[in-house]
DOKELO-740144 format. One record per residue: residue number from 1; y negated, x negated, z negated of N, C-alpha, C in turn. Coordinates in steps of 0.2 Angstrom, whole numbers. Example, Ala and Ser with C-alpha at 12.3 -4.5 7.8 and 13.67 -1.06 7.14 Angstrom:
<tornus>
(1,(28,-66,-39),(22,-62,-39),(16,-66,-39))
(2,(11,-64,-35),(5,-68,-36),(0,-64,-39))
</tornus>
This chain:
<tornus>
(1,(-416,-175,-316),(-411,-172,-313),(-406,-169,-317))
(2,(-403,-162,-314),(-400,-159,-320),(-393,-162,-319))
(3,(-389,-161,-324),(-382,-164,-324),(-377,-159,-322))
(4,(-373,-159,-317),(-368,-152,-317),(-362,-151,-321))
(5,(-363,-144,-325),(-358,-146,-330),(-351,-140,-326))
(6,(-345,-143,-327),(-340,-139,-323),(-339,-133,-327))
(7,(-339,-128,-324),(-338,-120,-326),(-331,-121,-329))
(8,(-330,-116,-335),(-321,-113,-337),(-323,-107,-336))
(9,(-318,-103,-336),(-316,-97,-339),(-312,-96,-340))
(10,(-309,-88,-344),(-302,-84,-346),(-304,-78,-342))
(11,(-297,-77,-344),(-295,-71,-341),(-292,-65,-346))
(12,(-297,-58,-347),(-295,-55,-352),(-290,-49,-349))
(13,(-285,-47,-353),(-282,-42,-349),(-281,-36,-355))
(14,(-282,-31,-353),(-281,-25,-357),(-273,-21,-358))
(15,(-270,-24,-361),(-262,-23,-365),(-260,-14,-361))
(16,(-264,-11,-366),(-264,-3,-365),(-264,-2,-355))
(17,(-270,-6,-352),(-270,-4,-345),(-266,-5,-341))
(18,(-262,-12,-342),(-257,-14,-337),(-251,-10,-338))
(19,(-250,-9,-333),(-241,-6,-328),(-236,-9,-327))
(20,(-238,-16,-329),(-232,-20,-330),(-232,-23,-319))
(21,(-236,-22,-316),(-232,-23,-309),(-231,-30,-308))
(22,(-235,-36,-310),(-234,-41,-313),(-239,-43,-306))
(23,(-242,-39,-303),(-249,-41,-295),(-250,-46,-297))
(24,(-253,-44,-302),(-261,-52,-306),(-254,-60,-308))
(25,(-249,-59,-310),(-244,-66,-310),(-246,-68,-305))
(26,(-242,-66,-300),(-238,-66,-290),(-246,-69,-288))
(27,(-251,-65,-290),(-258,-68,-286),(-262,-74,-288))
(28,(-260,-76,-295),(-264,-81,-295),(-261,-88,-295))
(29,(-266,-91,-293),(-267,-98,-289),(-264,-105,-293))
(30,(-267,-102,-299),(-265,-107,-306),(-257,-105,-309))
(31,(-257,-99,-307),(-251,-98,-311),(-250,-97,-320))
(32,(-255,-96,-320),(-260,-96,-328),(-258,-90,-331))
(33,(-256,-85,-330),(-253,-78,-330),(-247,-77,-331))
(34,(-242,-75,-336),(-235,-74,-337),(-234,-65,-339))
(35,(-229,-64,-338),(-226,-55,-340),(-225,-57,-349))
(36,(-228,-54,-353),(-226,-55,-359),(-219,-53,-362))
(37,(-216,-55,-367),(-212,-51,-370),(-214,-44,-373))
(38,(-219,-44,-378),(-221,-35,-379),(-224,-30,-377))
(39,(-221,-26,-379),(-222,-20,-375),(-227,-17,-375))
(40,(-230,-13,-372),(-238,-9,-373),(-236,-2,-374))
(41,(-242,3,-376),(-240,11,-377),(-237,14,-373))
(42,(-235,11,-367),(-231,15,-362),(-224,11,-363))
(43,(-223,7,-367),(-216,5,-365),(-215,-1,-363))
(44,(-220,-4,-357),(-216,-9,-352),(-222,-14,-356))
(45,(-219,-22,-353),(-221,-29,-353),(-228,-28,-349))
(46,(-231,-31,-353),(-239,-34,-349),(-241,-40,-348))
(47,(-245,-42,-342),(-246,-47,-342),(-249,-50,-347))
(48,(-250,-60,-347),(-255,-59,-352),(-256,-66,-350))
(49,(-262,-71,-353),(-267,-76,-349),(-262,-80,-355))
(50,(-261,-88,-352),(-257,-91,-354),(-263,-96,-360))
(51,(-270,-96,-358),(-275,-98,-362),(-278,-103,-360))
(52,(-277,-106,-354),(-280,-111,-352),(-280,-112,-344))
(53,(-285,-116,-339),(-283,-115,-332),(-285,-109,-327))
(54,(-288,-105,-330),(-292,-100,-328),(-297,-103,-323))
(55,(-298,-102,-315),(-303,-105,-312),(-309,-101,-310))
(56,(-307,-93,-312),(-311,-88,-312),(-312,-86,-304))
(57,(-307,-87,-300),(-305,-82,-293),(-305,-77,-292))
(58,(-303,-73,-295),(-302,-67,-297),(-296,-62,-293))
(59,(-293,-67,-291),(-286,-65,-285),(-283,-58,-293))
(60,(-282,-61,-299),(-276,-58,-304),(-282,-50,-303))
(61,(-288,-50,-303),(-293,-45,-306),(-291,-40,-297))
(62,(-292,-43,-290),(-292,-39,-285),(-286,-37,-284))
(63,(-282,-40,-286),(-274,-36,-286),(-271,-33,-290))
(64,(-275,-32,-295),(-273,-27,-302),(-274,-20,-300))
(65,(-269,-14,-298),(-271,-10,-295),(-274,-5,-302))
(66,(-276,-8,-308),(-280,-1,-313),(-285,-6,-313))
(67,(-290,-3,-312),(-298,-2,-313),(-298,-5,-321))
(68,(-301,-11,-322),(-305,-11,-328),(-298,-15,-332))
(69,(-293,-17,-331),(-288,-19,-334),(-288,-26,-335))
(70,(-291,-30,-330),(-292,-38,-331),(-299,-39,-329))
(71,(-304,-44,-335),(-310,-45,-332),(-309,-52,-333))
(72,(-313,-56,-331),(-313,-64,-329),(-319,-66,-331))
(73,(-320,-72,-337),(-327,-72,-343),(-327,-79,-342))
(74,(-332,-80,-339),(-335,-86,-339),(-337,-89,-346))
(75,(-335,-95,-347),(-335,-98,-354),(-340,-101,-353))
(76,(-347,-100,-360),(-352,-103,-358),(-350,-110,-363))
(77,(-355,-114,-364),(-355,-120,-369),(-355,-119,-375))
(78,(-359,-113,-379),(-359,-111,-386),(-352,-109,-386))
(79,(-348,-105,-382),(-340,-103,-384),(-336,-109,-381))
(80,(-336,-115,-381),(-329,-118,-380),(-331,-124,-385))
(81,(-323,-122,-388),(-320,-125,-395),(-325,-131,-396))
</tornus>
């Protein structure tokens, strides 16, 4: 009988890609998401993963209106500390 092991993941966000509208905070469920203090190439705060508590829903990723700015990675075994 196999044993189930409970899924993690993160949340990776691309600094340069965000707009700052802060979608992906307001949508997620965890609340795992905060507006950072520094600024990206255009000037404004980005969001960014607080580093833990990611359930991999992907609400921050549907509500992200730029394409390709937040992907959600399943943490396998080899990668957790």
């Amino acid at each position: 009988m196999s044993e189930k092991v409970k899924k993690s993941h993160r949340c990776d966000i691309i600094s340069d890609e965000c707009k700052g509208c802060a979608r992906c905070v307001n949508a997620c469920p965890k609340q795992v998401l905060e507006m950072g203090t520094k600024l990206n190439f255009m000037g404004v705060p980005f969001a960014v993963y607080k580093g833990e508590g990611c359930i991999g829903c992907g609400a921050c990723f549907y509500n992200c209106p730029e394409p390709g700015a937040i992907t959600i990675i399943e943490i396998t075994a080899d990668e957790r500390p």
